[in-house]
N, C-alpha and C positions, 0 to 999 in steps of 0.2 A: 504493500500500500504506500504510494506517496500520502505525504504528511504534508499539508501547506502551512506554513505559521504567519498569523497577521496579527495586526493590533488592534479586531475589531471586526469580529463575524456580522455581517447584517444580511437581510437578505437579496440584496443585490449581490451582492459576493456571494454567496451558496450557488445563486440562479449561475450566475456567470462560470465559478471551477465548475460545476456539472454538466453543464452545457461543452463548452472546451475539453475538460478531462473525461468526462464522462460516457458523454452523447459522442463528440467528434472524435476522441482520442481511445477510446476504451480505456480508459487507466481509474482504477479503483484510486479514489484518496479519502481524506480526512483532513480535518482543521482543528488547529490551536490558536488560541493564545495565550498558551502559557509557554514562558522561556522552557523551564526545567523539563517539562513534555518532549519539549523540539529537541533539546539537545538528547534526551536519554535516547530518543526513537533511532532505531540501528537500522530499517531502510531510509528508502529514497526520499528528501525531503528537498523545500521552499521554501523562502520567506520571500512573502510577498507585504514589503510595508515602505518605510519611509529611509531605514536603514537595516544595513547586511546586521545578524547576530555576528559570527563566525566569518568563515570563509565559503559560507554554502553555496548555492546556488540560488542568486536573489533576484528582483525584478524589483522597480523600484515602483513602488504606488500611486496615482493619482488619488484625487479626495473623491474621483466620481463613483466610485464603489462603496464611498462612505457617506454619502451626500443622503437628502432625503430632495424629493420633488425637483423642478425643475428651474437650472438656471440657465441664462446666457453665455453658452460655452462658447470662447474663443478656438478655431480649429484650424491649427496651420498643419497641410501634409508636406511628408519628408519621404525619405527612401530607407526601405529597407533591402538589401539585395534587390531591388528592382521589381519591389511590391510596394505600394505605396502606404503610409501608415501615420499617424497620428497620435499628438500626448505621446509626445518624448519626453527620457527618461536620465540619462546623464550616461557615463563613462562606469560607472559601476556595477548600473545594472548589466547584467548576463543579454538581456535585450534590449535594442537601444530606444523601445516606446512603452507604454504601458497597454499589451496584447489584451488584457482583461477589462479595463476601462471602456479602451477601441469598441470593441466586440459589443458588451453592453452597448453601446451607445447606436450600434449600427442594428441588434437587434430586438433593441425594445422598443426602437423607430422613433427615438429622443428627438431627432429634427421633425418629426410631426406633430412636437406637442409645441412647437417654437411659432411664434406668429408668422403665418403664412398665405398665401393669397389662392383659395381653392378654385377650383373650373368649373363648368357649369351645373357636373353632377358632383359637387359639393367632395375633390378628389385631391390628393396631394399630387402634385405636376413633380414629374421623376427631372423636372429641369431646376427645383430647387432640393436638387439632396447634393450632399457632398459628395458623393461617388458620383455621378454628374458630371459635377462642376468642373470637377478635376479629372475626370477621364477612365474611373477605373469601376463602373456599374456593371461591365460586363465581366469583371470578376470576380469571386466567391474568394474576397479577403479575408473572414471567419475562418475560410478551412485551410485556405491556404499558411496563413498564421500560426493554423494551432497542429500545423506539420512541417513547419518551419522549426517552431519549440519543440516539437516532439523529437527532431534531428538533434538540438543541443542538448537535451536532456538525457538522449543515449549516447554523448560525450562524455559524458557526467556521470550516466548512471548504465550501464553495458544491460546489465540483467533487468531494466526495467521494461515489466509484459503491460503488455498490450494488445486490443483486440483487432485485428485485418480489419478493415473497412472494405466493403463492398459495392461497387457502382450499381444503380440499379436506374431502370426507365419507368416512368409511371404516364401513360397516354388522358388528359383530362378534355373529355368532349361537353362541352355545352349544350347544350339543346333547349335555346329560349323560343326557339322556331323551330314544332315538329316536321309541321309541313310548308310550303307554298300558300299552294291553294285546296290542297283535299282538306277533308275534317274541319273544314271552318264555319261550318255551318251556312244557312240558305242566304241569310244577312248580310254577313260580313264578307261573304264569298261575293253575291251581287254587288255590293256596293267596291271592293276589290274592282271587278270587273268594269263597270262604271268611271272609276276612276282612271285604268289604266287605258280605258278608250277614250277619254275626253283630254289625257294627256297623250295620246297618238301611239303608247307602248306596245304597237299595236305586235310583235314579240309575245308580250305577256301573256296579251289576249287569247292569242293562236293558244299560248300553252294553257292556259287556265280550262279553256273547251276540250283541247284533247287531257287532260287531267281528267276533266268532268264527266269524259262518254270513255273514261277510263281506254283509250284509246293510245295513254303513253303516263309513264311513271312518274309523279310528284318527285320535279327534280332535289328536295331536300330530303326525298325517301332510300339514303343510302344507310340504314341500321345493319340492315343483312351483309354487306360489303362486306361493313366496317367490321363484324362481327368474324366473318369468316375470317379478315386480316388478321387479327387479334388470335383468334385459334389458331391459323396458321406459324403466327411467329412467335408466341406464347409472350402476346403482351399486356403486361397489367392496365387493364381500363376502367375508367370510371366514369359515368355518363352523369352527369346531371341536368335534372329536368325540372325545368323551370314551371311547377302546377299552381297558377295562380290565376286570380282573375282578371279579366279585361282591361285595359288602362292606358295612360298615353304610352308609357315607356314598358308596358309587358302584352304582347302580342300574342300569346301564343297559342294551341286549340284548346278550347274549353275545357276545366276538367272534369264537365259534365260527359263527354264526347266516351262512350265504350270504348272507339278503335284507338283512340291517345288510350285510354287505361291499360287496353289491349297492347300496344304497343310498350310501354313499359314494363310491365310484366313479362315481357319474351324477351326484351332488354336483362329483365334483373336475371331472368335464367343462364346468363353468358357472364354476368358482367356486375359487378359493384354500380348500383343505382345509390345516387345521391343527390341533394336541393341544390338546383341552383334558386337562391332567394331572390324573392320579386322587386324591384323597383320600389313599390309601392310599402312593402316590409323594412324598410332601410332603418327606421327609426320606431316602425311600431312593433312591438314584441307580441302582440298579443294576435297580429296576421301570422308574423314569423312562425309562433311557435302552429297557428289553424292550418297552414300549406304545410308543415310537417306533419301533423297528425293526418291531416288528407292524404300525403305521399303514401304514409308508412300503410296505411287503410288499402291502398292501392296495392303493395308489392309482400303485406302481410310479415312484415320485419322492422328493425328500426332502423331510422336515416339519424347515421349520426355525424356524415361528412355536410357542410354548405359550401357555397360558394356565393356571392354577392355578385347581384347584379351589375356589370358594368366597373366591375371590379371595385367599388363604393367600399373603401375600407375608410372609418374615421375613428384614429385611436384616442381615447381606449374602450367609446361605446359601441363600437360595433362588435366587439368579441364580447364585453357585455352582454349585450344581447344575446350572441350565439347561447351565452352560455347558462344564460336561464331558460334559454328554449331546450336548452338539453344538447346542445353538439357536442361534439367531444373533438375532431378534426377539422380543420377550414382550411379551403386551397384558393384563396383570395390575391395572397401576398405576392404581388405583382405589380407590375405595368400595361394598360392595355397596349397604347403604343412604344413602348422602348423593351428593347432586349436586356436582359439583366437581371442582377440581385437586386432586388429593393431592400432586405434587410440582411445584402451583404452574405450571404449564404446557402449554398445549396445544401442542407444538413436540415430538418425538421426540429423544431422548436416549440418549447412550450411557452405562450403569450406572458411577456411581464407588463403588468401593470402599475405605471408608475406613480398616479395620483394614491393609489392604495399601498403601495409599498408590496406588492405579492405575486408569488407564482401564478396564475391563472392554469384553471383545469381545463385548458383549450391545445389541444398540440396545432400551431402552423406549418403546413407544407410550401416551400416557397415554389414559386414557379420560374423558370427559367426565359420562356419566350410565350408569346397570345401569337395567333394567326393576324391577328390585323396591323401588329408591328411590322409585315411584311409589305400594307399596303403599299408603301411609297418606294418600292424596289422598283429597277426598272425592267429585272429580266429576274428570269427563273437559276441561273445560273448565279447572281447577286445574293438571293432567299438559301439558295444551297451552302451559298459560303459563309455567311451570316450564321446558319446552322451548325455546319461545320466548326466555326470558331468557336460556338458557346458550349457545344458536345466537349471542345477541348479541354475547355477548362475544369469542366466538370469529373472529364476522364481524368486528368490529370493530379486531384484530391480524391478519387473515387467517390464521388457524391451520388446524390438521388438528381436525375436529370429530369422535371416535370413540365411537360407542353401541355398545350390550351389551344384546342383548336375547334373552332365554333361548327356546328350543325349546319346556318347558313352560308360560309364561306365555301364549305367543302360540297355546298349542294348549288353554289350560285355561278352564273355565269358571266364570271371573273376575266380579266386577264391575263390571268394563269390557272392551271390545270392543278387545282387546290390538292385534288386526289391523289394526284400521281407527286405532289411534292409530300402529302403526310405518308403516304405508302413507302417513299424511298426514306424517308424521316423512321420510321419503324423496325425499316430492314435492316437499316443502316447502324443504328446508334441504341438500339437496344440491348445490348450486348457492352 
């Protein structure tokens, strides 16, 4: 067991050695602050405080592990080997920043609780974070970090175990749009129609009739495809479906409708079903928690994955939420448009909550890249390489590599050939 010794357990430091040692590193530890502890303990030990005991192996401390709530932190980045990093540390420490402060800071999403100027769905704009600013969102500094330390620490310490870490792919489909035009009832289907003739779409129209006299397939009706690919390449999927009512910002078929119920259900027989949460549930708990209990009624299990509409994450109410509605998982933690860590990590994470000072019973799965960060490519050939580099990095810490790729993009007629770029995204980098 590593020993860490500080001058002052709180639970930001718990949150933070478990996460790092723990979660990222496999390494069992324990914590002191007592001298006479640190010094008797005859394995591998730390001091993580303000000065070395001994000649151990120390790191020098920021006060943001010891802080309560939130201040105005100044944030100058430096270089580490050619990782970029932050809250440096002096000439003494074993590291030249404080890795643990860092970390914290990137994954309890401390610059979201900082005054900031939201967009129109009320969202933190990935152009005011400091991975950003400074250039380095497309890499996963958490892990890269804490196998950086884990290099120095088997300088230090030869015999200290640890657990392999494992790459893995997790494929996250959305489905806020089951179909087009099938299942939408006689209403909203006519006025559809209506619409897309009076704006000359006249494309649409052709398809909405041959849809209608079932003459040609609801081009958002690729579940079976998708399903087959998934069995074929044995990859983890998770559909979330968006079962809520009518509204500006949620479209999708009634959950009145048998063949949406129908459709789900032959979904959950393949595949991990889970909520994507409505639009309209964003701040009300009490929808939140009624399209859960509807879902679960549907596929006769519990949904204890969400996801937010439109990626709507606002900390620290929105995990709130999840978590009196009963979630236990949430695959939110993203950007719709930019490729990247948002909280600096491709490792899954238990939500901290800063105004309360605590662990949250909520685990975040981050996400790596959304299908609609591709819109502004100019070639399919661009989308590939883009892909390719964010696989890198991931391969590179063996992390959890997690896509998002929407229902209507993969069934819409795009620019590019949505299918045949998640298909080779599947073959390719699952492994």
């Amino acid at each position: 067991m590593l020993l860490i010794y500080t001058h002052k357990i709180t639970p930001r430091f718990t949150y933070t050695m478990k996460q790092v040692f723990t979660k990222i590193l496999g390494i069992d530890i324990g914590f002191t602050t007592k001298v006479e502890d640190f010094i008797k303990h005859t394995d591998e030990k730390i001091t993580y405080t303000k000065q070395p005991l001994q000649n151990e192996f120390f790191i020098r401390s920021n006060e943001l592990l010891f802080e309560q709530g939130i201040n105005d932190i100044q944030i100058q980045i430096n270089d580490w080997e050619g990782t970029p990093c932050f809250f440096p540390t002096g000439e003494r420490s074993a590291v030249p920043f404080d890795i643990f402060a860092a970390s914290f800071y990137l994954l309890s999403r401390y610059e979201e609780y900082l005054p900031h100027v939201k967009d129109m769905h009320g969202r933190f704009s990935p152009k005011d974070s400091i991975a950003y600013q400074n250039d380095f969102l497309h890499r996963p500094v958490v892990d890269i970090w804490a196998l950086k330390l884990l290099e120095l620490l088997k300088e230090k310490f030869p015999d200290l175990e640890c657990k392999k870490r494992m790459y893995s792919y997790v494929s996250v489909l959305d489905v806020t749009t089951s179909h087009s035009y099938a299942h939408r009832g006689l209403f909203r289907g006519f006025a559809g129609f209506i619409l897309d003739l009076g704006t000359f779409k006249l494309k649409r129209v052709w398809e909405r009739i041959m849809v209608g006299i079932n003459r040609r397939k609801d081009p958002y009706d690729n579940f079976a495809q998708l399903i087959q690919w998934h069995q074929n390449y044995g990859i983890e999927s998770i559909f979330f479906f968006q079962f809520a009512d009518y509204s500006k910002y949620d479209k999708n078929v009634s959950t009145n409708s048998n063949r949406f119920k129908s459709l789900i259900k032959y979904i959950a027989d393949y595949s991990k079903v889970a909520l994507g949460a409505s639009y309209s549930s964003f701040r009300d708990i009490e929808l939140l928690k009624k399209e859960k209990n509807n879902l679960e009624s549907v596929i006769n299990r519990p949904v204890n994955y969400s996801r937010m509409r439109y990626n709507r994450v606002d900390v620290p109410e929105s995990y709130r939420n999840l978590i009196t509605a009963e979630f236990t998982n949430d695959f939110t933690m993203g950007y719709t448009h930019a490729i990247g860590f948002r909280a600096g990590t491709c490792t899954s994470f238990q939500f901290y909550d800063i105004p309360l000072e605590v662990q949250q019973p909520i685990k975040i799965h981050p996400y790596a890249l959304h299908d609609y960060s591709f819109l502004a490519c100019k070639s399919e050939v661009q989308i590939s390489e883009k892909i390719k580099g964010i696989y890198s990095e991931i391969k590179n810490v063996e992390g959890s590599f997690v896509t998002v790729f929407s229902n209507e993009l993969l069934g819409g007629d795009e620019k590019f050939d949505w299918k045949i770029i998640y298909k080779n995204l599947i073959t390719t980098y699952n492994v």
